[in-house]
C-alpha positions, 0 to 999 in steps of 0.5 A: 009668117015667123014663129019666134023660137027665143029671144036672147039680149036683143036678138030674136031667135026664129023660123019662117014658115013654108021655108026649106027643109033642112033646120036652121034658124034665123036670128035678128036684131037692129044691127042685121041678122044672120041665118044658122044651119043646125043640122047636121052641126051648127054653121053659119049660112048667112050674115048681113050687119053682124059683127065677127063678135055677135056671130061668135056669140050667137054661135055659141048660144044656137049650139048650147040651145040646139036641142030647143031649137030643133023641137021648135 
């Protein structure tokens, strides 16, 4: 099962549940998707699709909503 946390332009901002511990979030979209450490910053895991350019901007906007992504 997933919880979407937010969706953002096409992506979709999620958790799986029963995964590991540490925070991180995943993020799909019809082009791929990307999975982000959020603690202890911000760094991406995983990347299967997206483009140097989507991950730069999925960066940045997993770093400006980090706060909301943690109390997800």
């Amino acid at each position: 099962m997933s919880l979407t946390v937010f969706r953002y332009k096409g992506y979709r901002f999620l958790f799986f549940s029963r995964e590991e511990t540490r925070c991180h979030v995943h993020v799909t979209c019809a082009d791929g998707e990307a999975k982000f450490w959020v603690e202890p910053k911000v760094l991406l895991a995983e990347n299967f699709g997206l483009s140097a350019k989507q991950i730069n901007e999925l960066t940045k906007v997993v770093e400006e909503r980090c706060d909301e992504i943690k109390s997800a």
